[in-house]
N, C-alpha and C positions, 0 to 999 in steps of 0.2 A: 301784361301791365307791369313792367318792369317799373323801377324807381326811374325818375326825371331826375335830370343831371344837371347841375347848375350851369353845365356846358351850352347845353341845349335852350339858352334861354338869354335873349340878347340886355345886357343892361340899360339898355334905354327905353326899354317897354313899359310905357307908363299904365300902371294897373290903377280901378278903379279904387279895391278895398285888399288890403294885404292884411292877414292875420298870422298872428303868431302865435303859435298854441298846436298841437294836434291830438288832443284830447279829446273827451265828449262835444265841450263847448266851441272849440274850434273847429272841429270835425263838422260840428251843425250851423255852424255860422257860414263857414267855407261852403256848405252846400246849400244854403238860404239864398246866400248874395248870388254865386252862382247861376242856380236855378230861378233867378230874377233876370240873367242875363247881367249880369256885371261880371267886368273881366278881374279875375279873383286868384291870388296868389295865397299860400298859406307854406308856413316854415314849421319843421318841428324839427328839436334839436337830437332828438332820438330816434325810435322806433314808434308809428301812433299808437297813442294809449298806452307807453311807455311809464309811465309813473298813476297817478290817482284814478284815471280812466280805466285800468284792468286790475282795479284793487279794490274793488266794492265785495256788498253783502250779495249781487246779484239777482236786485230783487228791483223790480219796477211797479212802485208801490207808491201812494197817495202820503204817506205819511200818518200810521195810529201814533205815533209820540207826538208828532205836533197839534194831533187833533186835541191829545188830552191838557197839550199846553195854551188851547186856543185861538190856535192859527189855520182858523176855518178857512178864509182865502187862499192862503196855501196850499191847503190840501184837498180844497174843491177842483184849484188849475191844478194840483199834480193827478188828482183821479182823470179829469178830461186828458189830459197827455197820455197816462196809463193808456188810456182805451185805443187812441192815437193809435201809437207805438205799436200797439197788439193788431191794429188793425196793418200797419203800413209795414213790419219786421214782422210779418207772424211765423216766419220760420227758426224764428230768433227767441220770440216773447210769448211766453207760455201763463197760463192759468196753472194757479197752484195754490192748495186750500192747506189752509197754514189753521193751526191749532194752540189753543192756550188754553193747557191745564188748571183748573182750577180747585182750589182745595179748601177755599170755604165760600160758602151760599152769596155772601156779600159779593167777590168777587166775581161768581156768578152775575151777577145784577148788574154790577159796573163793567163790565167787558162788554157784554152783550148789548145793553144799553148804549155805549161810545160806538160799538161796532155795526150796529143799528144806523145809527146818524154816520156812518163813515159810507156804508152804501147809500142814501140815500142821498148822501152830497155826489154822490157817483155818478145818479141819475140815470140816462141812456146807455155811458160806459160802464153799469156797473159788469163783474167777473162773477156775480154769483150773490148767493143769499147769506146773510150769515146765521145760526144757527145756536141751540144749545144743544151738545151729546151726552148721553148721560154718563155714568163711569164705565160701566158695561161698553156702552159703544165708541169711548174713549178708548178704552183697551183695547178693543178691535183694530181699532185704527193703528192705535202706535204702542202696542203691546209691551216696548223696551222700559216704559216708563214708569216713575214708582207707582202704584197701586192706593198704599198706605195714604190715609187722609184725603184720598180722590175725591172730590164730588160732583165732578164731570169734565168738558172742556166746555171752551168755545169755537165753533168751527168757524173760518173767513176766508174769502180768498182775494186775491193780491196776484200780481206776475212775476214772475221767475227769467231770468234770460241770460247768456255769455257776454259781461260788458266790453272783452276784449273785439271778438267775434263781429261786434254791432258798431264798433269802432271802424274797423275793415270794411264790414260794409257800407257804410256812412264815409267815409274813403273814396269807394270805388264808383257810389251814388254821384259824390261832387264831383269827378274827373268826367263820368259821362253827362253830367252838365257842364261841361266848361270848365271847371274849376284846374287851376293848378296845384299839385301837391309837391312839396319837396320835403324828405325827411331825411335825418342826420345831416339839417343845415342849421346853424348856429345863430341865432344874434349876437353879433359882437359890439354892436354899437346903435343908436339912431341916426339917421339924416335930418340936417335940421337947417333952416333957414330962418335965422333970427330965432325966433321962440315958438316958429311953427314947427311941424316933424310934416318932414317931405319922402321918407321913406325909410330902410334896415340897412345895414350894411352886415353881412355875411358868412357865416367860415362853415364849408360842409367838413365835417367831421370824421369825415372818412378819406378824403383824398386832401385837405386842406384850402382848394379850392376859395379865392377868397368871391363874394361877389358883391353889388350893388343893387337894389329894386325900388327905386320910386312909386309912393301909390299916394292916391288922393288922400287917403286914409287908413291909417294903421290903430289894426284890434289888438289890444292886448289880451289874449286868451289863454294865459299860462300856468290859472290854479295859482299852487304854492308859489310863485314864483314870480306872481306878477309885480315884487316889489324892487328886483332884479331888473328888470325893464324900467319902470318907474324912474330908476335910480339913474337909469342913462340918461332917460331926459332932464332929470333936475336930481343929483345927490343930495341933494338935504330933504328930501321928499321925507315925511313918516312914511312908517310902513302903515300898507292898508290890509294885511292879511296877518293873520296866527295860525301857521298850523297846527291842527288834531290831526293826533295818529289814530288809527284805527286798524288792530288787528285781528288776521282770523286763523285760524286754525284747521288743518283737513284731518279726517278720522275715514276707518276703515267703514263703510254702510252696516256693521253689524249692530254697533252702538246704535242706529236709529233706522232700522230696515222698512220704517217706511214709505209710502212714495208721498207723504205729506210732509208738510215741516211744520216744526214744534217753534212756539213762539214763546219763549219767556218773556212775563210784561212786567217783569221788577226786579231788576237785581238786588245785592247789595247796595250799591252804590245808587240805584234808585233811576236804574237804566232800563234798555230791553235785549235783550239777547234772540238770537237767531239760530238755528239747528237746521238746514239746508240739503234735501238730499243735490247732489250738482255733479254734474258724468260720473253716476255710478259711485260717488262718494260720498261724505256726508261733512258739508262748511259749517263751522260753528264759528261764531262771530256778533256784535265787534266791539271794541275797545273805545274808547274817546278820550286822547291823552291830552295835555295841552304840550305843545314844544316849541323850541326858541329857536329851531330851527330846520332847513331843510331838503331835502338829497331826491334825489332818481332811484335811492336802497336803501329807503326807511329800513330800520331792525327792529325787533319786537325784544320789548322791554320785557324780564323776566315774569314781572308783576303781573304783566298783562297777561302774558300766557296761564299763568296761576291761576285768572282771575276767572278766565274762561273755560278754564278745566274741573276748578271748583263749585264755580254757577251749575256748569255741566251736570257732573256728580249729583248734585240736587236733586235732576229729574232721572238721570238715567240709572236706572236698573244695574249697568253695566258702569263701574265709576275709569273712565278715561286716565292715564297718567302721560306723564312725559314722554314716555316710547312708543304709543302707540300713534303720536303727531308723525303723518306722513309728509308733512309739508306747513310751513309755518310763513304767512307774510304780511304785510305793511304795506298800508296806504295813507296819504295825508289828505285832508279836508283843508279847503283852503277858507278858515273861519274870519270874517271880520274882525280886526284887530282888539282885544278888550282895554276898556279905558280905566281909568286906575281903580274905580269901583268895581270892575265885575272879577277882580282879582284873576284867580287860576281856572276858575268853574268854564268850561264849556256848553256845560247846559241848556243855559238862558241865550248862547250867540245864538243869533238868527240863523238859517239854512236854508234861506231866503237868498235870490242873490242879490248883486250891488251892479250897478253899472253907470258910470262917470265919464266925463270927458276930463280926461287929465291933462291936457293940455292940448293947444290948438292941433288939429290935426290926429290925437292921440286920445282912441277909447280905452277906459279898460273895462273889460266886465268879467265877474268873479264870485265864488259859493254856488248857490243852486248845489242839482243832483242829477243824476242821469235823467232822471223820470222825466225832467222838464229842461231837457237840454234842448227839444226842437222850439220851445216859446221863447227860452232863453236866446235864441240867435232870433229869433225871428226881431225881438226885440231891441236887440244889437243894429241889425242890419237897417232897420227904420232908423235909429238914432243916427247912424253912420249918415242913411241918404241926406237929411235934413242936414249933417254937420260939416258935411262937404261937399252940398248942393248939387247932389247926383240927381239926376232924373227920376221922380219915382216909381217905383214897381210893384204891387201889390205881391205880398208872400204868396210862394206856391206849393209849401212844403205840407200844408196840412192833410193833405192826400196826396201826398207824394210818396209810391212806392218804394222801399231801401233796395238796393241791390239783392237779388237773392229772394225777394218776398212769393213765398208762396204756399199757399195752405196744406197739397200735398206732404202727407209722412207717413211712412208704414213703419215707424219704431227703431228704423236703421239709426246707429249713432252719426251715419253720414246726412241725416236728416239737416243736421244743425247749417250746411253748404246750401239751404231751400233749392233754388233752379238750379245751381252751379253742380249738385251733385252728381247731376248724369253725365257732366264733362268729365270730370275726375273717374266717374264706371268708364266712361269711355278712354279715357287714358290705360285704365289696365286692359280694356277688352285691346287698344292696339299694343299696347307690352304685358307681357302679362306678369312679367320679373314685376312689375310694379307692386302688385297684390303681396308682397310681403309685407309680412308686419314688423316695426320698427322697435318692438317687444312683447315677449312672450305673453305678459300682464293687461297688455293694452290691444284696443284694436286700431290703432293708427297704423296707415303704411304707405311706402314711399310714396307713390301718386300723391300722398297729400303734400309730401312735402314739393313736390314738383308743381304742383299748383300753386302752392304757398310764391313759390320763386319766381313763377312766372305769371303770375295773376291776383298775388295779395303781399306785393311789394314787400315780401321777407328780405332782408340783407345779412342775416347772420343768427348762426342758432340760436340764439336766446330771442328772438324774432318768433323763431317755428315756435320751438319748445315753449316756450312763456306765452305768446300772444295767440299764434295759429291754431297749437292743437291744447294749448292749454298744461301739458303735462308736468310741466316744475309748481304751477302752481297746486297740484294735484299729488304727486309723489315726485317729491325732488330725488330723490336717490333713482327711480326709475328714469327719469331725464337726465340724471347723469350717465346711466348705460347706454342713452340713445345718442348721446349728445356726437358720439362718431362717425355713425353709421350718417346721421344728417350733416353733418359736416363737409361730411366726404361726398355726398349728395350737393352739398352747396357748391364743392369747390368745381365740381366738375360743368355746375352750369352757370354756373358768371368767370366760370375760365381761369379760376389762380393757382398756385402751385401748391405741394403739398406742403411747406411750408407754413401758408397761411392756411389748411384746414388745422394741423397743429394746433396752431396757435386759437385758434377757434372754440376746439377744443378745453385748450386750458384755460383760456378765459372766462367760459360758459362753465365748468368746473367749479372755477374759484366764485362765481356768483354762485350755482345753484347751492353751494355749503354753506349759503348762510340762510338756506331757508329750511335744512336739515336740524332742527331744534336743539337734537342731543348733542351736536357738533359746534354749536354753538356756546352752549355752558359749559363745555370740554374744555372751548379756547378760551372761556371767561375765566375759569377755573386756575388754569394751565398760565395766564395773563396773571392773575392774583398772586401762585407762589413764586411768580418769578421779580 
């Protein structure tokens, strides 16, 4: 499944629903419409799931923050998705019983109480029961944790999944419905006739390729960015979005060895915090900053990382410092924009999404979360039929299997590829050179990345390494020793010279150093006395 080339694709093909976006919400939109049988074109200007979509807490959960701010509706549709999800990615979306220490009796009562009525709105999808441990069996569980003033936890459980991973497969889902995918293709502009939008005009960003696409209707599904579109069609538009950042931090598993994760349900600042074990490591996370503005390589604000290290320290036995981050990154929430009341607070924005007809011709829909990314398009796609008098189609996605679904796992880290994984066994059983590993540290090895290239539309290492196998976000300094040997893997099967594995190289390089923490305040430092 190589990438589709703007070549290959005549400009007068008039598409039903063109989306732009290759995120969660695009991703799901593009296989909704799709899987309706509507002919369906989707652009993303990068790699999918390129920015906010592979930068979660990777957890596909109902929402306890919003239950305790009383957005039961919310969090009833996000538990029926959960269960969805689990049921249709299950080699993807895991059960995983999450824990919140508690350390006085009141808090007892209020956790357990909220978490009580959080399975219950679960209903048929609930993951499990939620419970009280006492401190005894608190420590059993996650033994790293302080002791001092215990008076037990609360146990619950919630899902667990790789947001990049479900990207890919929710990808490869919409192609084998119909759907068209082109990534590293640009919007440069809209098509517009009078005050309607008739379709994109184009720039791939790798060959510069410019092209044209007419569709009956065009989705704006671009997160942070949707006000960048917006602004084609009409520059005086406000903006409809604010970004929050939201950073996490990766730590070595010894800090939290164990297979549950810890939930902090109050920080400082009157937040919740996350402690994740996730391939063998352990994500702590996340931040909620407000910012004025926004990139493809959010950076993580000093404070932020402080904040997260020091909450940390709280619980753990073991107090975390700056050197011990093996990988530091940044993702943005695409928040409704606040009005001159809600001042800087992120808190109270909704996380809820929005979705509008921006003008004739032109949806945008924006916020939401992974969890309810398949209702989120489903509800796009109904809007769309009505708004540009497609024929209608009854949704098919609510038991529609993702690419890859299957219950099968014996524990293999290859598990995460569900069906695909015995193609990739079978790539080494015919080469068996494949069977290396691409570091001593890890067990990834080339067959993955040769799948990656010819079956999950990778185009350039920070594709592999970022999205495919995950490893920058996991130990950046480790994906920079790999970043060669894939390289040189890449160049060999899309055919370029050594020249551009080079350069591949040093590009992927000077990205992966900025999620290397200590090399970060090195160059902040180093930026100061100069």
């Amino acid at each position: 499944m190589n990438r589709i080339h703007n070549s290959l694709i005549t400009e007068n093909t008039q598409w039903d629903i063109i989306i732009i976006g290759g995120g969660a919400t695009g991703l799901g939109t593009a296989l909704d419409a799709a899987s309706r049988g509507f002919k369906t074109l989707l652009v993303e200007q990068s790699d999918f799931a390129k920015g906010t979509s592979s930068r979660s807490t990777k957890l596909v959960h109902g929402g306890v923050r919003y239950l305790a701010q009383g957005d039961i509706g919310l969090v009833k549709h996000a538990l029926e998705e959960r269960g969805l999800l689990q049921k249709n990615a299950a080699h993807l979306v895991n059960k995983e019983e999450f824990i919140i220490p508690c350390y006085s009796w009141f808090s007892v009562l209020k956790y357990l109480t909220g978490l009580t009525l959080y399975d219950w709105l679960a209903g048929k999808y609930s993951f499990g029961k939620s419970k009280f441990l006492s401190k005894q069996e608190t420590l059993n569980s996650i033994p790293e944790i302080k002791s001092k003033g215990l008076k037990g936890a609360i146990s619950y459980f919630d899902g667990k999944f790789d947001d990049a991973r479900l990207a890919i497969n929710i990808a490869q889902t919409a192609i084998e419905n119909g759907a068209t995918l082109l990534s590293y293709t640009k919007v440069i502009a809209l098509q517009k006739n009078g005050q309607h939008v008739i379709g994109i005009d184009t720039e791939d960003t790798l060959t510069g390729k410019k092209t044209k696409f007419l569709g009956k209707v065009v989705i704006n599904a671009t997160g942070v960015f949707v006000d960048d579109i917006l602004k084609m069609n009409n520059p005086e538009s406000k903006n409809m979005v604010r970004p929050s950042q939201g950073v996490h931090v990766v730590l070595d598993r010894k800090f939290l060895k164990s297979e549950s994760a810890l939930m902090i349900p109050k920080t400082s600042d009157g937040r919740v915090l996350f402690a994740v074990p996730w391939h063998n490591h352990l994500l702590v996370g996340t931040t909620d900053t407000p910012l004025n503005e926004h990139s493809l390589e959010p950076r993580a604000l000093k404070e932020e990382v402080d904040f997260i290290l020091s909450t940390a320290s709280e619980y753990f036995n073991q107090k975390p410092t700056e050197t011990d981050i093996l990988s530091v990154f940044s993702g943005l929430r695409p928040l409704a924009a606040p009005t001159k009341t809600d001042g800087n607070s992120t808190k109270e924005i909704s996380r809820d999404h929005k979705l509008i007809i921006s003008a004739k011709g032109l949806i945008t829909i924006t916020g939401g979360k992974w969890t309810t990314y398949r209702r989120m398009a489903e509800e796009t796609v109904d809007l769309a039929i009505n708004h540009a008098n497609l024929i209608f189609k009854p949704c098919r996605t609510k038991n529609l299997k993702i690419h890859g679904c299957t219950d099968f796992r014996d524990g293999s880290y290859l598990d995460i590829y569900g069906s695909d994984r015995i193609k990739i066994e079978t790539l080494i059983i015919e080469n068996p050179e494949l069977s290396a590993r691409l570091h001593p540290h890890f067990p990834y090895n080339k067959a993955e990345v040769i799948w990656a290239i010819k079956n999950e539309m990778a185009e350039t290492v920070e594709d592999i390494l970022s999205r495919r196998l995950r490893v920058l976000f996991i130990d950046a300094s480790a994906a920079m020793e790999m970043s060669k040997i894939v390289a040189s893997i890449l160049a060999k099967e899309l055919h370029t010279d050594k020249d551009w594995e080079n350069n591949q190289v040093d590009i992927f390089n000077k990205l992966a150093s900025g999620y290397l923490y200590q090399s970060e305040i090195r160059e902040k430092k180093s930026a100061l006395a100069e």
